[in-house]
C-alpha positions in Angstrom: 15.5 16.4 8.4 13.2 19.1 6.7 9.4 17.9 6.8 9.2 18.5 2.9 10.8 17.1 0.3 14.1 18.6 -1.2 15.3 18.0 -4.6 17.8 15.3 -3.8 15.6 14.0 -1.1 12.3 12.7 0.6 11.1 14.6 3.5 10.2 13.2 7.0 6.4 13.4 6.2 6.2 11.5 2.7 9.5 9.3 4.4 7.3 8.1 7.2 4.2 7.5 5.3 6.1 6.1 2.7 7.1 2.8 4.9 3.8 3.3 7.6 2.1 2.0 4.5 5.4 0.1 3.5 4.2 -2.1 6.9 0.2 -1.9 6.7 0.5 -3.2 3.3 2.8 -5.9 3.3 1.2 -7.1 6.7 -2.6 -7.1 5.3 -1.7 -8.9 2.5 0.0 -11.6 4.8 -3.0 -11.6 6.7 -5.4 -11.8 3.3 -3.4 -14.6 2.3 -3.3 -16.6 5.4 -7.3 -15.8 5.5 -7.8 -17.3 2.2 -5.5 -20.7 2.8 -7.1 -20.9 6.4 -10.7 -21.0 7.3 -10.6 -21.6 11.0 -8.5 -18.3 11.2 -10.7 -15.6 9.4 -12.9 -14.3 12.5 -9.3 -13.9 14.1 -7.3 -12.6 11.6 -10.1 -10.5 9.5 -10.1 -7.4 12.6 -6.8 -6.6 11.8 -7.3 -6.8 8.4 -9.9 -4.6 8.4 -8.2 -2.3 10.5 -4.8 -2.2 8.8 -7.1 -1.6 5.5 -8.6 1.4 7.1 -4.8 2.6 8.0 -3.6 1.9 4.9 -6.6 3.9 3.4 -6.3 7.1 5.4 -2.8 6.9 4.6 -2.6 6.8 0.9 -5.6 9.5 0.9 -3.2 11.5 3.2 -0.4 11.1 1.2 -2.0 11.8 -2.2 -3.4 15.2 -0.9 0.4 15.7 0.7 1.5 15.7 -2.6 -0.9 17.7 -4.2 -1.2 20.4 -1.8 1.4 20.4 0.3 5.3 18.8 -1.7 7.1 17.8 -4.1 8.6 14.5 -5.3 12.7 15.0 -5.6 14.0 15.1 -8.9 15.0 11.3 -10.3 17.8 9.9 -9.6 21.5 11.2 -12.0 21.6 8.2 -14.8 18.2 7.1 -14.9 17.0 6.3 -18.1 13.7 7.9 -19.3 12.0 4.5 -19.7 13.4 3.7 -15.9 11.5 7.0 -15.0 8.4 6.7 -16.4 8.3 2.8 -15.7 8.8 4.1 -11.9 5.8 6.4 -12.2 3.8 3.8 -13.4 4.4 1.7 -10.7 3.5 4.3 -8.0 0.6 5.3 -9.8 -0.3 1.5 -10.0 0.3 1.4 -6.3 -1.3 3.7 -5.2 -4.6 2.9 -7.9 -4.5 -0.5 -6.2 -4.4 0.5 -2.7 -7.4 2.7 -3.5 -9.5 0.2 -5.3 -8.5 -3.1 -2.4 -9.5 -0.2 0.0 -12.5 0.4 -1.9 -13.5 -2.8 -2.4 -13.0 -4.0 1.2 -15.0 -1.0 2.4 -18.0 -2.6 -0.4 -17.4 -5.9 0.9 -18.4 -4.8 4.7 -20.9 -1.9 3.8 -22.9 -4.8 1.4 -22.7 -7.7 3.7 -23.4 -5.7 7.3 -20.6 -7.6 8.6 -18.9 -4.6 10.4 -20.7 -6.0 13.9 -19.7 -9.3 13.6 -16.0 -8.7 12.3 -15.5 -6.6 15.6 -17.9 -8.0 18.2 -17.8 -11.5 17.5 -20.5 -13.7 15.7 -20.7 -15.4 12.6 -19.3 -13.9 9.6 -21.4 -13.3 6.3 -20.1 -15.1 2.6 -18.0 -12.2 1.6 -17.6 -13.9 -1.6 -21.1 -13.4 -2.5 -21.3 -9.9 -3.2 -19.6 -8.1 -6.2 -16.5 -6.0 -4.5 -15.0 -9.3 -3.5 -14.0 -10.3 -7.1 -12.3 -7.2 -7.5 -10.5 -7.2 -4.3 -8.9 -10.5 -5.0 -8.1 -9.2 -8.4 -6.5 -6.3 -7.1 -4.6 -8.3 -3.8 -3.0 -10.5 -6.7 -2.1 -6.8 -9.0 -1.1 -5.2 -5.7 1.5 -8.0 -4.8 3.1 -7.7 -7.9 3.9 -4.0 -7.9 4.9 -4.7 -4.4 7.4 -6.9 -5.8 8.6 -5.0 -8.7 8.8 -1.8 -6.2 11.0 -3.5 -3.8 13.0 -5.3 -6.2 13.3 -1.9 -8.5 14.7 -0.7 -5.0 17.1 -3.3 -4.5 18.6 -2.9 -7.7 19.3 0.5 -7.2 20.8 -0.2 -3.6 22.9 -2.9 -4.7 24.0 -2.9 -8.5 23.7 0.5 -9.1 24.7 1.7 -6.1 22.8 5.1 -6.1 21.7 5.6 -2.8 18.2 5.6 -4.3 17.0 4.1 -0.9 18.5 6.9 1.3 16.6 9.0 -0.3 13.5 7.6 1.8 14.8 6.8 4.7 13.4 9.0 8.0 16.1 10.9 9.8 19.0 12.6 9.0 
């Protein structure tokens, strides 16, 4: 498998970023949710969600200068409408403006409070819901879930009622 994109095709770099963040993502928003139903588990869970936001962070960054610099996206899909393709864009542009703004806003949320000693050394944790970025980030967790959705269900519709092998396009390997 090439390391760049082809036009039928993802290439091993975009591929493995592509479901690195897949993972990071979809496992710090499991742990944001169980962190706002659960008290007791914050100091616990809120390293790793810290850490898989920093992760997630360099990896969108990466992956937005991979495309600008470095590759190309494949051309769309044969049969895909225009609306299907721009409605596609928008939903990778939305991801990826979420991503950057949770990121964002989780970075605001630990640079205002000073809470980076106590998230990662122990102690007690600051009100996080005190300081502006944390309005936004829950705004944006709720936004972000929902393009999640629509992406993977968009997916899902390809692999199974269109049948169009949009999915193989993205997988790593050959």
């Amino acid at each position: 498998m090439p390391l760049k994109s082809t036009p039928r095709r993802y290439g091993a770099i975009a591929a493995t970023i592509h479901w690195l963040s897949a993972l990071a993502v979809i496992l710090m928003l499991i742990s944001g949710m169980v962190m706002g139903n659960e008290d007791d588990l914050v100091p616990a869970i809120l390293p790793i969600h810290v850490s898989l936001g920093i992760v997630v962070g360099v990896l969108t960054l990466f992956r937005i200068a991979w495309w600008v610099f470095f590759d190309r996206h494949p051309e769309p899909v044969a049969g895909m409408s225009r609306a299907q393709e721009w409605a596609a864009r928008l939903v990778h542009l939305g991801l990826y403006g979420a991503i950057v703004i949770m990121v964002a806003s989780g970075v605001g949320m630990v640079a205002l409070t000073g809470a980076a000693p106590a998230i990662f050394a122990g102690g007690p944790l600051p009100e996080f819901d005190e300081v502006p970025p944390y309005l936004m980030h829950g705004i944006m967790s709720r936004i972000l879930i929902a393009l999640v959705l629509g992406h993977i269900g968009a997916a899902l519709f390809h692999q199974f009622i269109r049948r169009d092998g949009l999915i193989g396009r993205m997988r790593v390997g050959g």
